[in-house]
C-alpha positions in Angstrom: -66.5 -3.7 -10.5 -66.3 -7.7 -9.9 -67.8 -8.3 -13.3 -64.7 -5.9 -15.0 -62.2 -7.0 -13.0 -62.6 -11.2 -13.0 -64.4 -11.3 -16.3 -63.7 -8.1 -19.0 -60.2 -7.6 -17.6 -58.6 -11.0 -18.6 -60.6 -11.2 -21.8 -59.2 -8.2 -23.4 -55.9 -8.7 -21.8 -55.7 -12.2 -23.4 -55.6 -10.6 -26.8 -53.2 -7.7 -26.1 -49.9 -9.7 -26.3 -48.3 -7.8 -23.8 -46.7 -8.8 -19.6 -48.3 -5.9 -18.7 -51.7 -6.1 -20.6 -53.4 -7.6 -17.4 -52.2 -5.0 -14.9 -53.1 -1.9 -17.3 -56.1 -3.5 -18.6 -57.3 -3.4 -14.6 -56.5 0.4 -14.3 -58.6 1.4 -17.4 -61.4 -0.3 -16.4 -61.8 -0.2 -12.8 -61.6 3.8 -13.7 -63.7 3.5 -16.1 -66.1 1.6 -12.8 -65.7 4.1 -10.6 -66.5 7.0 -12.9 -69.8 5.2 -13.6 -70.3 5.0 -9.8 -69.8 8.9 -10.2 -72.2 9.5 -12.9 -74.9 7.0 -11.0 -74.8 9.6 -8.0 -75.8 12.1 -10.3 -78.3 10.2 -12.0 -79.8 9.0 -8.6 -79.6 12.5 -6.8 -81.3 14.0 -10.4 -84.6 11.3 -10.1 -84.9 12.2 -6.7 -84.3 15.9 -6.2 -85.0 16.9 -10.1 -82.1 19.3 -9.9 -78.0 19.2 -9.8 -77.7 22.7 -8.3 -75.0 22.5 -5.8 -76.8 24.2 -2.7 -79.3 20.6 -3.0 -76.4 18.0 -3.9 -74.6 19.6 -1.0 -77.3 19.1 1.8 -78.2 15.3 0.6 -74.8 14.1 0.1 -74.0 15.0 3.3 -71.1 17.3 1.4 -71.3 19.3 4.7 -68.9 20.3 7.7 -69.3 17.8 10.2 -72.3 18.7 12.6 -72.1 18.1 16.5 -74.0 15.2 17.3 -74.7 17.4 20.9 -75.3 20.7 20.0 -76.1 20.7 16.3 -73.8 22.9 15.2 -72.0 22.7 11.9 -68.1 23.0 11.5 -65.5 24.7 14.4 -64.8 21.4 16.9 -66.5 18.9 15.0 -63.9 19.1 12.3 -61.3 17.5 15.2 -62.6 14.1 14.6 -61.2 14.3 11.1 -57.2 13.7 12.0 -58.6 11.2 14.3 -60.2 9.1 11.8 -57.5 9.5 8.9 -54.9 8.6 11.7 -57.3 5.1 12.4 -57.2 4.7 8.5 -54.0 5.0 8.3 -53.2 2.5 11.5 -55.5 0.1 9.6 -52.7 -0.8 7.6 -50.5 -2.4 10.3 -53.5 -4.6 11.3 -53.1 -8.2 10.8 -56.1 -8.9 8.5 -53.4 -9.1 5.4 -54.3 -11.7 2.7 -52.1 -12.3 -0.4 -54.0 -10.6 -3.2 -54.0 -12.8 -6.1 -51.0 -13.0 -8.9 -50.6 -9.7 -11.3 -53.3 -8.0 -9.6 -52.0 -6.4 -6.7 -51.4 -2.6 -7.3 -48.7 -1.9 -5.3 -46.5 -4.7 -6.6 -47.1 -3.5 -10.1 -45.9 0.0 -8.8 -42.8 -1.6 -7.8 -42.3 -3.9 -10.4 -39.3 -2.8 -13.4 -42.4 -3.1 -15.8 -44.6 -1.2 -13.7 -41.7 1.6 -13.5 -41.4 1.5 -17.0 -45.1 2.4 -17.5 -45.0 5.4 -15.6 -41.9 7.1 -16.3 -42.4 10.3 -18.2 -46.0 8.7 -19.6 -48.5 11.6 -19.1 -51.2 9.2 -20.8 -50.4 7.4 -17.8 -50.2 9.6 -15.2 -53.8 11.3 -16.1 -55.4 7.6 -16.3 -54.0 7.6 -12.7 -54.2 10.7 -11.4 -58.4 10.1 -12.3 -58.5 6.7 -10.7 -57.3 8.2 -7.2 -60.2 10.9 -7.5 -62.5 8.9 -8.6 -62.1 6.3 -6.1 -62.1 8.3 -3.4 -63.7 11.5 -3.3 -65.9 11.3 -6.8 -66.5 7.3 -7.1 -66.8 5.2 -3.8 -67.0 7.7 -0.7 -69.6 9.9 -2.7 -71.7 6.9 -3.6 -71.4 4.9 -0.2 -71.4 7.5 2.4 -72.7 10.6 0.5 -75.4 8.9 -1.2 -76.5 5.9 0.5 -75.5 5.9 4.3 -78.0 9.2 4.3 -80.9 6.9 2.8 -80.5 3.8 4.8 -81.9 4.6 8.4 -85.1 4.3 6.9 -84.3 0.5 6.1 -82.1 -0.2 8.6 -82.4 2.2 11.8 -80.0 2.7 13.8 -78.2 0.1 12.7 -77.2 1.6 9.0 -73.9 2.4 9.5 -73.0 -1.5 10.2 -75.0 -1.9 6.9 -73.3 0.2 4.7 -69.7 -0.6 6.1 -70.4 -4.4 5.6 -72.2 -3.6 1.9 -69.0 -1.7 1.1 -66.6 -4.7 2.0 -68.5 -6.7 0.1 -69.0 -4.3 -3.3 -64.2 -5.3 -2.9 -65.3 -8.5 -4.8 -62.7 -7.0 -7.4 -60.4 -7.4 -4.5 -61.5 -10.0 -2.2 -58.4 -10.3 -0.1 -58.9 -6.5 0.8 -63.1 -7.7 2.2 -61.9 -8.6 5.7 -60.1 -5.5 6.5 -62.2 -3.1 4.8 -64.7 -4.4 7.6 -62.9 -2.5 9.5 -63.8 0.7 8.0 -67.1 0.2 9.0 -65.8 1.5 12.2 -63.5 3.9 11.0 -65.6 5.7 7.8 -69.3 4.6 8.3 -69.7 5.1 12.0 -68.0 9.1 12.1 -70.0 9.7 8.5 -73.1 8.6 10.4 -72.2 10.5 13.5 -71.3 13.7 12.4 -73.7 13.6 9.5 -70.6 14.8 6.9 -69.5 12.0 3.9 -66.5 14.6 4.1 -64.9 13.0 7.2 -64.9 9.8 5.0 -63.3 11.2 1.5 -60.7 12.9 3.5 -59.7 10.4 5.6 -60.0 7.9 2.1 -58.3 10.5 -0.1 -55.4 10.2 2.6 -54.2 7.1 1.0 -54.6 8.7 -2.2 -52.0 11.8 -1.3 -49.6 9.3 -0.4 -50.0 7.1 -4.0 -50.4 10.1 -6.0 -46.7 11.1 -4.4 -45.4 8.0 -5.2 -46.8 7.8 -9.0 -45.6 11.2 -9.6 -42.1 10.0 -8.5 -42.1 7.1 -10.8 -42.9 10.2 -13.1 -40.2 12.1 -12.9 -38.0 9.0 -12.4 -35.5 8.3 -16.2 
């Protein structure tokens, strides 16, 4: 994602001729990123398991209701610590970790921008490109790849400490946005440690995808917006 983002990105955006060649540029290919980080799952789960049926992807991606760390069981109470971890994602943003991103490559300031505007009203091209980049970046791309994939295999390596690991190796994979590294830290509290917990990557693309609702709402009324 570091590579596409500090080295593709500007090298076929110098060559486009266009204020918004940068910004777009971005989108296409850190979609294009995290639907590789979809297909790697795939790949990875298929060496080991030598099958894609559901009923096996579903047990070692931890797509499972979230099981009582007391009694074992799977679903009914446990699923209570899933409004309280998308309520802690969602308080992350007050926190104040904030760093300026860097110039033309801050997502939200290209929503808001008259070009950005422009882009998205009444472009279905547009909306699809990022429609996918919301799923894929939180419930097909990242989640499923850090905490359905990995966080499962990395007790073995790093005990009891794993979920530590894999939040700090996730703030560090943001090297395509490295102002966003300190706070994402923070979600190795808030995603790793209930994923690890409750043995369910689910609690960590729900409370992820959370954010997504919200953009997805806001693209769609860029949309519809003359």
């Amino acid at each position: 994602m570091a590579v596409l983002a500090w080295l593709i990105a500007p090298w076929l955006a110098a060559g486009w001729g266009s204020p918004l060649a940068l910004a777009q540029t971005l989108i296409l290919l850190l979609t294009a990123g995290l639907v590789w980080q979809f297909a790697l799952v795939l790949i990875l789960v298929y060496r080991e398991q030598r099958t894609l049926k559901w009923s096996v992807v579903r047990d070692v991606l931890w797509l499972r209701a979230p099981r009582n760390p007391k009694t074992g069981r799977r679903g009914g109470r446990a699923w209570l610590v899933v409004p309280i971890v998308v309520v802690a994602f969602a308080l992350e943003e007050f926190l104040p970790f904030e760093i300026a991103p860097a110039e033309r490559r801050d997502f939200g300031d290209f929503l808001g921008s008259p070009d950005g505007q422009a882009t998205l009203s009444g472009s279905w091209l547009w909306l699809g490109v990022l429609l996918a980049f919301f799923v894929f970046n939180t419930v097909l791309g990242e989640e499923l790849l850090f905490r359905g994939y990995l966080l499962p295999r990395m007790q073995g390596v790093f005990g009891s400490w794993d979920w530590i690991a894999n939040g700090v190796i996730f703030a560090l994979y943001h090297l395509h946005v490295p102002w966003m590294i300190p706070i994402t830290l923070i979600d190795t509290f808030i995603l790793s440690l209930p994923s690890r917990r409750y043995q369910s990557a689910l609690i960590g693309i729900i409370a992820h995808s959370a954010q997504s609702v919200f953009l997805i709402a806001l693209v769609l009324m860029l949309f519809l917006t003359p």
